[in-house]
N, C-alpha and C positions, 0 to 999 in steps of 0.2 A: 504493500500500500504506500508506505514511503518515498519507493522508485516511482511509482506513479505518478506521485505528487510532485516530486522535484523532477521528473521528464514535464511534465505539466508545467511547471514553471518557469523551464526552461527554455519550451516552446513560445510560450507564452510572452517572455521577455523579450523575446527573438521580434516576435511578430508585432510586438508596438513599436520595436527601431525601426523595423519594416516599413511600418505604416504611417509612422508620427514623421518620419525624417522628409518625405515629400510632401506632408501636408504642412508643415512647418515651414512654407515657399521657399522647400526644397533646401533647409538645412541651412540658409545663406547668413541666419542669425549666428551672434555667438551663443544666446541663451540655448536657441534649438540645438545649437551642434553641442554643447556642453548636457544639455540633457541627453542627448542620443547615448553620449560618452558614459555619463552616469550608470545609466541605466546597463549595457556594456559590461562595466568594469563590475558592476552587484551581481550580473551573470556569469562572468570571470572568476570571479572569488567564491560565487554557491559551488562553481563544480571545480574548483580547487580543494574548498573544504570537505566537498560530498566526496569525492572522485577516489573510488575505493580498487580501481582495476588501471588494470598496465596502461603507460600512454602510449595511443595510437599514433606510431611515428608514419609518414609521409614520404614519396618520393622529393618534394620541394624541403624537406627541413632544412639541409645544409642551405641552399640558397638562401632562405628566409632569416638563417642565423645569421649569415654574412649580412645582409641588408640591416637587421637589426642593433649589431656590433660597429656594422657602417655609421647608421643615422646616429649613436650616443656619441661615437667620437666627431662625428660633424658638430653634435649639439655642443660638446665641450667647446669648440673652437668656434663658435655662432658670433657674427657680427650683431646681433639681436635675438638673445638671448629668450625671449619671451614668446615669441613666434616659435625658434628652433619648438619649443617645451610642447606646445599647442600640438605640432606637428607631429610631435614624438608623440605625446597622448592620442593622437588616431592612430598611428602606425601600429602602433602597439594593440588598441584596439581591435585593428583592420584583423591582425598576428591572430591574437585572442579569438576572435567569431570565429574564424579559421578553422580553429581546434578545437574550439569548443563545438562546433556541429560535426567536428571526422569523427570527437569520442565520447560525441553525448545521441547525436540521432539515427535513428535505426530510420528503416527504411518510410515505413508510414510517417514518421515525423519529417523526412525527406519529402516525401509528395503531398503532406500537407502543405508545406513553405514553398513547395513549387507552385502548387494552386494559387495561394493566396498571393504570389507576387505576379501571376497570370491577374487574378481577380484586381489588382492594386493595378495593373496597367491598363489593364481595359476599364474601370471605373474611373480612373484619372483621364484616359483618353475620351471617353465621353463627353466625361467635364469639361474637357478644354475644346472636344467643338460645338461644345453648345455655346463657348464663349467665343469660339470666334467666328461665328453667326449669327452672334447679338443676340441669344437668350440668355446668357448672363452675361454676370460685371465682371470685367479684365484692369481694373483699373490699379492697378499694381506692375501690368506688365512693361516692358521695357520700350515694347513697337508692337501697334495694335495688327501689323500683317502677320506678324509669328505666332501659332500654337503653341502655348508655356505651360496650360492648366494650371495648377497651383505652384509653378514656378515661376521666380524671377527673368530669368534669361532660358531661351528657346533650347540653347544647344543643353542644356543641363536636363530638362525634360526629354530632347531627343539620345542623351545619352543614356537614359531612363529604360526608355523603349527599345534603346539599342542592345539592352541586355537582355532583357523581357523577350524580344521577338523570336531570338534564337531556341530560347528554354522555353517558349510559347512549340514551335514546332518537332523540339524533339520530345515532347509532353504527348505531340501528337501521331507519332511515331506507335507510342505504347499504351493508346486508346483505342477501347471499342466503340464502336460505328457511332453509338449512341452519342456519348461523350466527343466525341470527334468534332460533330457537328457542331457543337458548342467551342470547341477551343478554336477550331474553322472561321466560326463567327465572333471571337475574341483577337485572333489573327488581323481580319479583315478592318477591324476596327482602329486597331493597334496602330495598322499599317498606314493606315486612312492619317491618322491623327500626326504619325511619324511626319509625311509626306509634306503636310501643311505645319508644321513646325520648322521645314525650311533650313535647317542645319546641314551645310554643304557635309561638311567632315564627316558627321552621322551618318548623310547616307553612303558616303563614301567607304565608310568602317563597316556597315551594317551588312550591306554588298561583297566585302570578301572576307567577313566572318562566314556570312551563309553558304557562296562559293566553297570555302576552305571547309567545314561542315557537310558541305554534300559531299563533296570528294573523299572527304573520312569515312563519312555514311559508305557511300556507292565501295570506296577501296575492301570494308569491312562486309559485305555484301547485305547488309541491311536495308539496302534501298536499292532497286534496279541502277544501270547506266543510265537509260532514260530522264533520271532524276537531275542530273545535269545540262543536259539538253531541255528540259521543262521550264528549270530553276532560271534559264539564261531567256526564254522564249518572256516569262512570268515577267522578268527583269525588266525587260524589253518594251512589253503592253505597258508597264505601270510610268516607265520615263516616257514613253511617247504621250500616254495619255493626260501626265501631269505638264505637259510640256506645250502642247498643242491646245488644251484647255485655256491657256492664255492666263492671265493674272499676276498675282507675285509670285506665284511658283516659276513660272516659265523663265521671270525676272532671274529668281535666284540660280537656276539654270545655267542661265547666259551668263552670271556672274562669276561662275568657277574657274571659266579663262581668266576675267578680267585682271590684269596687274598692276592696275594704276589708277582703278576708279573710288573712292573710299577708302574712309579709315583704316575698316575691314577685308579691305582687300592682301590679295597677296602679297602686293607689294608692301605693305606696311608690316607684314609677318617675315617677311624677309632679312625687314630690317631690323625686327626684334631679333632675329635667329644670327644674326650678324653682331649686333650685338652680345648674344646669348654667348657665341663663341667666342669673344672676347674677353666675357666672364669667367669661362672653362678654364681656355690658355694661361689667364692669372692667377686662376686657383686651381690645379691641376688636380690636386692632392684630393684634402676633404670638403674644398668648395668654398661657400662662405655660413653653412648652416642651413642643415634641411629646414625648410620653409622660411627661407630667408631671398626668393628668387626676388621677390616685389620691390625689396628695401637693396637688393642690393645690383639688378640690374643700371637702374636712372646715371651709377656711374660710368657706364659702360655703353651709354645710350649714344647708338651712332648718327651724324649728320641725316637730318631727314624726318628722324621719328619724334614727332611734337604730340603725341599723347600718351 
């Protein structure tokens, strides 16, 4: 009865970070990220205190110790020191859920947090195009052409969905017909909501996650050949049709060449990343302090980049 209780708990903890952290306009507070944190590290510690069986070690642990030995001695040596800590307190975090779901959830606790983060992206994609078709208020978001839902900034909701969409289809993989239909039309929604969120990058990332994903699929023989040639046709109908449609989408489209138009354009990413490596080449070693890129690029900021 015990176990019970504390797998219950533990789920249960799981699924308010889950769910508070994008409703919280997507974590962009420090209250909201310091709660998410809290909350976290009391999960952390019940199954360090509970945790009565061997730990489940990981083919990534060695990497993950190297990063974590990394980030304390960056923080030692941190041009701002207060940032570095913040930083450190997710990482560590991020470490912590890691382990805590390889050696606390069994299978069912697995497919419930897969549902519910299916459930948390199509309820949230809903939400946001009913905002950006004027049945509700967006009045928080950043530009009224982007799909955000209860985010601040576009591409942080399509980073959302960029994770969702994949564990959306391989959910759908090991569903019966019934259920199928349903994550079918969770999918459809997702995909809908992705599209008009207008995140170049996203759909760029989203596109050879799925790619590299089928080809694992189709290599594993879990999905025919075919699934490649489908996955590329699917590809195909949804840019032409977003594109031809006309509006901002078609806009954002035409704007992934562009290198000179806007803030946001490449060209200004160019120059941050010109910069960025001149921040590398000075600090070869441990950097200037993980989470310290904000405070410590501006010196480094090359001819051209005025924001």
């Amino acid at each position: 009865m015990k176990k019970e209780i504390y797998k219950g708990f533990i789920w249960l903890g799981m699924a308010v970070v889950i769910i508070f952290t994008p409703l919280a306009r997507g974590g962009m507070t420090v209250w909201a990220v310091m709660s998410a944190l809290s909350i976290v590290y009391l999960l952390i510690f019940a199954w360090l205190v509970k945790s009565t069986h061997k730990f489940q070690s990981t083919a990534i642990d060695i990497p993950l110790l190297l990063l974590a030995i990394l980030a304390v001695i960056s923080f030692a040596f941190s041009i701002y020191k207060y940032a570095s800590f913040n930083a450190l307190l997710s990482l560590f975090a991020f470490i912590g859920i890691y382990y805590l779901i390889v050696n606390n959830f069994d299978k069912v606790m697995v497919r419930r947090l897969i549902t519910l983060v299916i459930c948390l992206g199509t309820g949230l994609s809903i939400y946001g195009l009913l905002q950006y078709f004027g049945y509700l208020d967006h009045s928080w978001w950043r530009h009224d052409n982007f799909l955000t839902a209860s985010y601040i900034n576009h591409n942080h909701f399509a980073g959302l969905l960029e994770l969702v969409i994949p564990v959306s289809f391989a959910m759908l993989l090991t569903r019966r017909r019934k259920k199928a239909v349903v994550i079918v039309s969770a999918l459809i929604i997702m995909i809908t909501a992705f599209v008009f969120a207008q995140s170049r990058g996203a759909w760029l990332s989203l596109g050879v996650s799925l790619f590299v994903m089928t080809v694992i699929l189709v290599n594993k023989k879990i999905i025919p050949m075919r699934s490649i040639f489908i996955f590329l046709i699917v590809v195909t109908l949804l840019i032409s049709f977003a594109y031809f449609n006309g509006g901002f989408v078609s806009e954002r489209i035409d704007s992934i060449g562009d290198i000179v138009k806007g803030k946001d354009s490449l060209f200004m990413r160019l120059k941050i990343w010109d910069g960025t490596t001149n921040l590398i080449l000075h600090n070869p070693l441990i950097g200037t302090g993980i989470g310290t890129f904000v405070w410590a690029l501006p010196g480094y900021r090359p001819e051209g980049l005025n924001v």
